[in-house]
C-alpha positions in Angstrom: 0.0 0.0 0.0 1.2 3.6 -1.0 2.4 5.6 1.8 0.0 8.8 2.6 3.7 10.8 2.3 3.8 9.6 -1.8 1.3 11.9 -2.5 2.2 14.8 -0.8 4.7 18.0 -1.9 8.7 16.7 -1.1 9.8 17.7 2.1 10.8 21.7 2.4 9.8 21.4 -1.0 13.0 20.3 -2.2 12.7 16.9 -4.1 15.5 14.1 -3.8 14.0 11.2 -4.5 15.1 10.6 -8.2 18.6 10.1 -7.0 17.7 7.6 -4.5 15.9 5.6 -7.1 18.6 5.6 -10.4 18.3 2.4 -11.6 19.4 3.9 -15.6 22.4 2.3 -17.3 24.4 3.8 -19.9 26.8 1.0 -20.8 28.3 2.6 -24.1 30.1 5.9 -23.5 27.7 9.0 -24.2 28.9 12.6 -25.0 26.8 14.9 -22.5 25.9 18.6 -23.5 28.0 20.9 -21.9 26.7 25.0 -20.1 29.7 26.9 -19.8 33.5 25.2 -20.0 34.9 22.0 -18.3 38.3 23.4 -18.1 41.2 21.5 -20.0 42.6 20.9 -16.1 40.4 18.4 -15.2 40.9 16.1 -18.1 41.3 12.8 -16.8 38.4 10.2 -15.8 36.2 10.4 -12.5 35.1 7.2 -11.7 32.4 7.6 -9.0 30.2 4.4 -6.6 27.7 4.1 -4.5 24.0 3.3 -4.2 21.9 3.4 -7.7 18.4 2.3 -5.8 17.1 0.4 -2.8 13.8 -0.8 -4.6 13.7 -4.2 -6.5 11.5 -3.6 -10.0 8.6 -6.3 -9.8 8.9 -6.9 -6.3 7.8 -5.3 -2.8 11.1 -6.0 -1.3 13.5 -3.3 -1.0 16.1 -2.4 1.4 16.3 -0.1 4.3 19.6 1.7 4.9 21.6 3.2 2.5 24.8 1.4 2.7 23.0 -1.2 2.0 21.8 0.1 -1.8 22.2 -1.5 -4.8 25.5 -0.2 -5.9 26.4 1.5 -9.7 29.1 2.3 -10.8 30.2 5.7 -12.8 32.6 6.8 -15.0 33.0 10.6 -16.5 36.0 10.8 -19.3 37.0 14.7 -19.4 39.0 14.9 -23.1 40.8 17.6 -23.8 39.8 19.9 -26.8 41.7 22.1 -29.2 39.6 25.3 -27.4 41.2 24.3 -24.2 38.3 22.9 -22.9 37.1 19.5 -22.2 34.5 17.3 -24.1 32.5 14.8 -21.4 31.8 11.0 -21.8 29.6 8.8 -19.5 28.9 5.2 -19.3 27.8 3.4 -15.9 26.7 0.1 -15.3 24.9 -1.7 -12.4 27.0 -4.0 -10.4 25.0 -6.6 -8.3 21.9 -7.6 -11.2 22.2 -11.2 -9.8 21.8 -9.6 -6.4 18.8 -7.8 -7.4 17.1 -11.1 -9.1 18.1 -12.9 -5.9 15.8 -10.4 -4.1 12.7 -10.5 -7.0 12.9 -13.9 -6.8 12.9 -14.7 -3.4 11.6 -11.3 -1.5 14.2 -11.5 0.8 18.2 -11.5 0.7 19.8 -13.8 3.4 22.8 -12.8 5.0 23.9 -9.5 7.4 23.3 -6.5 5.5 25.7 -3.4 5.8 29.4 -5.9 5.2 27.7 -8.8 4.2 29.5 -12.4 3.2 27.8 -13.3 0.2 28.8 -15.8 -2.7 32.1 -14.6 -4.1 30.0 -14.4 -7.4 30.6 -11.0 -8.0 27.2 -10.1 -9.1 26.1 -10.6 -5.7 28.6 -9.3 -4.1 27.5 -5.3 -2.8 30.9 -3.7 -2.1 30.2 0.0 -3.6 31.7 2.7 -1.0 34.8 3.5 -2.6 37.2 2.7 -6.0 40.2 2.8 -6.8 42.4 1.9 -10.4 45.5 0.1 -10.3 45.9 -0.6 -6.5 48.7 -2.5 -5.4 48.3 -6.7 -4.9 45.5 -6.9 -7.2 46.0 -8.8 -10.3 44.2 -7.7 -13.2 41.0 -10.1 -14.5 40.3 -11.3 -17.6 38.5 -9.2 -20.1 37.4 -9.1 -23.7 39.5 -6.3 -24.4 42.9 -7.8 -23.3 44.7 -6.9 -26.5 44.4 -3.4 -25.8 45.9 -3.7 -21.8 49.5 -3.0 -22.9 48.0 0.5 -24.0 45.1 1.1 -21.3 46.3 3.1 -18.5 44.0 1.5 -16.2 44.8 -2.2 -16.0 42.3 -2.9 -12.7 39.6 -0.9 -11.0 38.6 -2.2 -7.4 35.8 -1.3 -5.3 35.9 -1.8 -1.7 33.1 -1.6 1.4 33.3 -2.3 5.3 34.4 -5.7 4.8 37.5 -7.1 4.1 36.6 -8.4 0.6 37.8 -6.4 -3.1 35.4 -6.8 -5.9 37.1 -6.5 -9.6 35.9 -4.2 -12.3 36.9 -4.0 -15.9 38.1 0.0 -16.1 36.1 0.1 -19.7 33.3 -1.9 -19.5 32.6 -1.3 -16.3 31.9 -4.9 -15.7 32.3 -7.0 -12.5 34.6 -9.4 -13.0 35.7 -11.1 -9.9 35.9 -10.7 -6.1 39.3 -11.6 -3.7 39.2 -11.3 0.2 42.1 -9.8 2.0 43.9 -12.9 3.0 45.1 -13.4 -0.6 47.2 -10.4 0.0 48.3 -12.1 3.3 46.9 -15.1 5.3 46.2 -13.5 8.6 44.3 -11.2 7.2 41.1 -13.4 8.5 39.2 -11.1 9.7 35.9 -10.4 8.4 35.6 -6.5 8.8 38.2 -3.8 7.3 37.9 -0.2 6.2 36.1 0.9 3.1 38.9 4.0 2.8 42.2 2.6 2.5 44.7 4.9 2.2 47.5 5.4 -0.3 50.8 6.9 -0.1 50.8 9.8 -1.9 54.7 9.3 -3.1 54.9 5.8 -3.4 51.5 4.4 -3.7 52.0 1.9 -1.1 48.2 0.6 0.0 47.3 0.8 3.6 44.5 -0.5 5.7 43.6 -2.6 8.6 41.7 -6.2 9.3 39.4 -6.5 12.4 39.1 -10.2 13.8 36.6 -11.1 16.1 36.7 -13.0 19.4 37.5 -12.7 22.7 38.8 -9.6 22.0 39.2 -7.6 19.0 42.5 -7.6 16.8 43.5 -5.1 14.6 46.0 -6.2 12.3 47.4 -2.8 10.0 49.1 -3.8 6.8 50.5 -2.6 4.2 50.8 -3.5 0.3 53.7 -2.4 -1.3 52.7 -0.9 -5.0 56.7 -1.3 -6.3 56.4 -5.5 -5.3 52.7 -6.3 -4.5 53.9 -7.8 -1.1 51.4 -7.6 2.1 53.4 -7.0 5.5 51.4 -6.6 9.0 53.3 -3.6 10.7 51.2 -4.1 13.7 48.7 -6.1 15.6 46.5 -4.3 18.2 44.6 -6.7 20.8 44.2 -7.2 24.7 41.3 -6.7 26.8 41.0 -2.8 26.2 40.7 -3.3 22.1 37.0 -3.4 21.7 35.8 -4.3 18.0 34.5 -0.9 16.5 33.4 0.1 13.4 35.7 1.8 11.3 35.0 3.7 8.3 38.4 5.5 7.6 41.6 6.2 9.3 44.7 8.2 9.5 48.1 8.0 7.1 50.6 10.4 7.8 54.6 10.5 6.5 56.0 8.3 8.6 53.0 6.7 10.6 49.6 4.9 10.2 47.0 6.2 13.4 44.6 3.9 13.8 41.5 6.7 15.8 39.1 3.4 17.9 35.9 5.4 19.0 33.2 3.7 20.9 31.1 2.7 18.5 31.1 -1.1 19.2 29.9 -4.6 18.0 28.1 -5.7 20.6 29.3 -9.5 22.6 32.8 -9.2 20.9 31.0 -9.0 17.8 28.3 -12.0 17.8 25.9 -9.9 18.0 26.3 -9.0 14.5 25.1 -12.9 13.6 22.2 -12.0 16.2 21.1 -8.6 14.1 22.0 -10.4 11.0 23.1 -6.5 10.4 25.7 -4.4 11.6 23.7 -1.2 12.8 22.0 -2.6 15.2 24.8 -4.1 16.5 26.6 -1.5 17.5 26.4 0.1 20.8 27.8 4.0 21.2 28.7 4.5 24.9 29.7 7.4 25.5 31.7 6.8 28.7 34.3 5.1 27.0 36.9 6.8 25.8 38.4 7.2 21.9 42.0 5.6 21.5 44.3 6.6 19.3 47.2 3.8 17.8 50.4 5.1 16.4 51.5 2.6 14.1 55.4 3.3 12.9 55.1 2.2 8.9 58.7 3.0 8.1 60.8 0.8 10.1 58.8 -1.7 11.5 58.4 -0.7 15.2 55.0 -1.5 15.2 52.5 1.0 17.9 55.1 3.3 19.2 52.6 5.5 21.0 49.0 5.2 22.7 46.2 8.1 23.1 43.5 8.9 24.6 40.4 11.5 23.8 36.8 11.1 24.8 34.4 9.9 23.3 32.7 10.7 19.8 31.8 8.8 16.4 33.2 9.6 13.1 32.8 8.2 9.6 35.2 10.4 7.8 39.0 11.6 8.4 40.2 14.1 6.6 44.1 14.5 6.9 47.1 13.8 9.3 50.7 15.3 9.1 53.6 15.8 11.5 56.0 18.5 13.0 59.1 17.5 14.7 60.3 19.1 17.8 63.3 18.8 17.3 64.0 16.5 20.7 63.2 13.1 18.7 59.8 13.1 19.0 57.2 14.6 16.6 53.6 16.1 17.4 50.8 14.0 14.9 48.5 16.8 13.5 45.4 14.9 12.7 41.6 16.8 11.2 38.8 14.7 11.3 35.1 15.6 10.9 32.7 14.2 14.4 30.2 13.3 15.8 28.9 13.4 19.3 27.3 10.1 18.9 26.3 7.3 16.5 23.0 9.0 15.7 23.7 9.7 12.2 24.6 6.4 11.0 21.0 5.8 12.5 19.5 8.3 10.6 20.8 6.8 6.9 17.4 5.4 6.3 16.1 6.2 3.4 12.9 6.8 4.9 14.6 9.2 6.9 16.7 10.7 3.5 14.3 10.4 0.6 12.0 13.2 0.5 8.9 11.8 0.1 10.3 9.4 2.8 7.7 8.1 5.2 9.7 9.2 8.4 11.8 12.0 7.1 11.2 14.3 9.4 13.4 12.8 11.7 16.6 13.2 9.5 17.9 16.8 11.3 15.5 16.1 14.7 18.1 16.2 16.7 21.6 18.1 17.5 23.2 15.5 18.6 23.8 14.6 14.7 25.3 18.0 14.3 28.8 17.5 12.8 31.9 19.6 13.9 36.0 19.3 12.2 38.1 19.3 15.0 42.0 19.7 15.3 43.7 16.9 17.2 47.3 16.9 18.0 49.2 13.6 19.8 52.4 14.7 21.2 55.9 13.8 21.4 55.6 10.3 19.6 58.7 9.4 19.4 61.3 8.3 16.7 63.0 5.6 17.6 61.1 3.3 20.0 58.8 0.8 20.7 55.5 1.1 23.0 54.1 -1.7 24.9 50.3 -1.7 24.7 48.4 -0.6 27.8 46.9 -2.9 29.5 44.5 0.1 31.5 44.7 4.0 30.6 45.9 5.2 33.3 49.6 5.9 32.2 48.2 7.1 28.1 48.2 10.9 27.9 45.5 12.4 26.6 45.3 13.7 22.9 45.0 17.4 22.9 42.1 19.3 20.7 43.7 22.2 18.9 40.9 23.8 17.2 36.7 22.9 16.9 34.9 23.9 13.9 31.1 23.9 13.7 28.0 25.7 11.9 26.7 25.6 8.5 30.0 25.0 7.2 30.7 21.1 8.3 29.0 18.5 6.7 30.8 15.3 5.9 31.9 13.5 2.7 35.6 15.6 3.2 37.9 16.0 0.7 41.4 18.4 0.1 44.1 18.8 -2.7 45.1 15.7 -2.6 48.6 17.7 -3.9 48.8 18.2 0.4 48.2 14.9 1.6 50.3 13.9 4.8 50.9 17.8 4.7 49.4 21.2 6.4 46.1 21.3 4.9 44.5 24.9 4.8 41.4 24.4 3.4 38.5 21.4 3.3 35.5 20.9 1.1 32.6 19.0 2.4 28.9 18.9 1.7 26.4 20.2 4.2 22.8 20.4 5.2 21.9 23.7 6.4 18.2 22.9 7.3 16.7 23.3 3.6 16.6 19.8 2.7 16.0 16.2 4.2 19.7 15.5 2.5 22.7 17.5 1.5 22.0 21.5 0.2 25.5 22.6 -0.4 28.7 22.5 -0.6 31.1 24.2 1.5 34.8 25.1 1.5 36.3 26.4 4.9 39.6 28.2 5.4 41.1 26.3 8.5 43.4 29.1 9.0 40.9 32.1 9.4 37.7 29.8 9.8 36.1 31.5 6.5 33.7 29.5 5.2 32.6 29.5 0.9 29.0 27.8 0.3 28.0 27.1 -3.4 24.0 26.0 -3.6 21.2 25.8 -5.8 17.6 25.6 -5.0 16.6 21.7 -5.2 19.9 20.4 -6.5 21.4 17.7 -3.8 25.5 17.9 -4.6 27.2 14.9 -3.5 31.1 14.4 -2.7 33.1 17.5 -4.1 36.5 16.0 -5.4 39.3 18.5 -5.6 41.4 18.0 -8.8 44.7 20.9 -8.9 45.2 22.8 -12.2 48.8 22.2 -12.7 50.1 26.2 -11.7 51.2 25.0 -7.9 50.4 28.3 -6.9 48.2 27.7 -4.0 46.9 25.1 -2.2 42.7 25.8 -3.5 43.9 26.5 -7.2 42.0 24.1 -9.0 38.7 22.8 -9.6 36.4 20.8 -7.6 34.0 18.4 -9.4 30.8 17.2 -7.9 27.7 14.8 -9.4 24.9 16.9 -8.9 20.9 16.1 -8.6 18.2 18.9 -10.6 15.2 18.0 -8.1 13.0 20.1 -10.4 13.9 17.4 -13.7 15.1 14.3 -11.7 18.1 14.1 -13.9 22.1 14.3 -12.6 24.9 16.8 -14.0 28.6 16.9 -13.4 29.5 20.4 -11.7 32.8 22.3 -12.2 33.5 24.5 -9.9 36.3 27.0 -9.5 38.5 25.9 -5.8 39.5 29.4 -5.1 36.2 31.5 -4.8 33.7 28.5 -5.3 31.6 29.7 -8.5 30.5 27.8 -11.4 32.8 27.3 -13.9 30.5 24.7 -16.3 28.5 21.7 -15.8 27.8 18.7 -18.6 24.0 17.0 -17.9 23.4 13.5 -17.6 19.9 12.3 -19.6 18.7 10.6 -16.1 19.5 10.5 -12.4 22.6 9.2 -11.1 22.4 7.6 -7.7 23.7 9.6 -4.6 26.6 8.1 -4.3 29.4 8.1 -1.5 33.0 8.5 -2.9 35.1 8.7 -6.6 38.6 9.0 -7.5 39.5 11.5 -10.2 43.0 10.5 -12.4 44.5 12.8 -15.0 45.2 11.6 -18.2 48.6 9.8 -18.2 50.6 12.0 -21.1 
């Protein structure tokens, strides 16, 4: 039966739900009509995941959270032009169809939800959060177009979720091809949970992540995947009776060390209770009395933790950046941004009857502060060089981490990205997308000036933004010149467009629109054109 909300105006009369419910391929590449310039900077190809729908055609079944969507998968070629500007090319393609006809079929999908085993099939395997081409340790698939992989620049494209599984696309085609779990990089990486954002090194594109086993207590093992030989080392393994099995959306990479940030959002029973729930949300328990932990993990010369901290406590999906000043008395200060939360409540709220505007409880999406976002400034001090910590066994004898500066207002949202040119660096400015109370989703996007706390908000009346990606224009002459490029929902038509905008003052530059919706997605990786 049609909910009474189907039939009423969207709520705050800004419509959403077309990009909750994209379910259009475009498997051949498609030139899009372009208002104003794509600038000859940005050439390259944006590949972009996440959710296309929730709803199974032919069926009443459909799913409830959004990490849990069907995931599609994007890809937007920026080629350059003789006029110094860029022509645009689109092609997606749907990534879990067997998934989907599972769920027609059957009106139900066994199995936990949000991380879920499934057949290694990889048309039912839903791993859309983020992708990356040509990570280190995985061997290219198979494809039709093998002739031309001497000459591709792309010769894998991975997508990876909250599990510790890596589902294999073909770079062109867009096709699933295969799906590896983490112990084939090394075999104690056993563990059934990882983190959807590993992190690359910026120089030598070295892969890093963690694995999160389950029992008794919790182990952390943080590895690393060397791009120059494809070999998986553990540089440490975190566990004892204060290691409690959280979940994990992102951590911390810096120069020299990997900081593994545990807040208290925790598996319940040492994680059975995830086989209880049959999903993760609702086993997780936030508790607010227990404090955050922060793990510094040496990944240069295999000391393993060499420091332990302690903050209290709050929940996070997102890190932004992490860098480090020396002092000069062989210890260095770890300078780590980080956009939080005062508790779980968001990752509650990612219903989509709580998102979608016509939603049938979304007036509950912003009902309460407590899912008010801040960025906040933590430093760890005087880690030092060259030793070894033991891991507490209690926190009395871990100093605290110290909060260096708290940003909040209209101006923090989530999804944070920077010039990727300052990674592991002093990062001035962020761009993140925000809800400032006009929509029951994101209204904006937002650039803020960590130096002077200036914030820059581009909008549009009933278009929903997603993830702004910062891509430099080549002059090195500041940290915001460049471009930032964002897939963009018209509520008014229900179709998608690809939105330039200039870095430095945060104005429209040119957009190139899609013929249908494209899903609101989480996260995409823009590469430049190899010359």
């Amino acid at each position: 039966m049609a909910s009474a909300r189907e039939h009423q105006s969207p709520c705050m009369d800004w419509p959403n739900d077309a990009g909750f419910e994209a379910t259009a391929e475009c498997r051949e590449p498609v030139e899009l009509p372009v208002t104003g310039l794509i600038p000859w900077q940005v050439a390259g190809t944006l590949y972009r995941v996440g959710p296309g729908t929730y709803k199974v055609a032919g069926s009443k079944y459909q799913l409830s959270h959004w990490f849990d969507g069907f995931t599609h998968l994007h890809r937007f070629q920026m080629v350059t032009q003789p006029t110094g500007t860029c022509r645009v090319l689109y092609s997606s393609r749907r990534q879990v169809d067997r998934l989907v006809e599972e769920a027609r079929n059957s009106g139900t999908l066994e199995g936990i939800t949000f991380g879920q085993n499934r057949d290694p099939y990889p048309g039912l395997v839903n791993a859309g959060v983020t992708v990356h081409a040509n990570i280190p340790g995985v061997t290219p698939h198979p494809t039709s177009s093998d002739a031309l992989a001497g000459v591709r620049q792309f010769r894998s494209l991975t997508t990876m979720t909250d599990a510790n599984i890596l589902k294999h696309v073909d770079p062109d085609t867009l096709e699933p091809m295969g799906v590896t779990r983490q112990d084939t990089l090394h075999p104690e990486l056993r563990g059934p949970l990882s983190c959807a954002h590993a992190a690359l090194d910026p120089t030598t594109g070295d892969l890093f992540n963690y694995n999160l086993d389950l029992g008794r207590y919790a182990t952390y093992r943080v590895f690393r995947t060397a791009a120059a030989t494809g070999q998986t080392d553990i540089l440490a393994t975190i566990s004892g009776p204060t290691v409690k099995p959280a979940y994990l959306h992102s951590f911390f990479l810096s120069a020299d060390y990997v900081i593994l940030c545990i807040w208290p959002c925790t598996f319940a029973a040492a994680g059975v209770r995830i086989l209880w729930e049959r999903n993760m949300v609702d086993a997780m328990r936030f508790d607010s009395n227990i404090q955050t932990r922060w793990y510094v993990v040496d990944r240069k010369q295999n000391k393993g933790v060499v420091a332990a901290f302690l903050s209290p406590a709050f929940f996070s999906f997102h890190t932004i950046n992490a860098w480090q000043t020396d002092n000069g008395d062989g210890t260095v200060d770890v300078i780590c941004d980080i956009i939080q939360y005062p508790t779980d409540e968001m990752i509650r709220r990612g219903y989509y009857e709580s998102m979608v505007s016509a939603g049938s409880d979304v007036g509950k999406y912003f009902g309460s502060e407590a899912s008010r976002p801040s960025l906040v400034r933590y430093r760890l001090p005087s880690v030092p060089k060259d030793s070894r910590a033991e891991l507490p066994t209690n926190d009395t004898n871990i100093p605290p981490a110290d909060i260096l500066l708290k940003i909040e207002g209209e101006g923090v949202g989530d999804l944070p990205t920077i010039n990727h040119c300052v990674a592991t660096k002093p990062a001035r400015y962020v761009y993140n997308v925000v809800n400032r109370g006009k929509s029951s989703f994101f209204d904006g996007i937002a650039k803020v000036d960590l130096e002077t706390q200036r914030v820059l908000i581009w909008s549009q009346n009933h278009h929903t933004p997603g993830e702004a990606i910062f891509v430099p224009d080549g002059t090195n002459a500041a940290e915001d010149a460049g471009y930032l490029l964002s897939i963009v929902l018209n509520g008014d038509t229900g179709t998608s467009y690809i939105l330039c905008l200039n870095a430095c003052d945060m104005t429209e530059v040119g957009r190139a629109d899609c013929a249908a919706a494209v899903g609101f997605g989480f996260h995409g990786t823009h590469y430049p054109f190899c010359e």
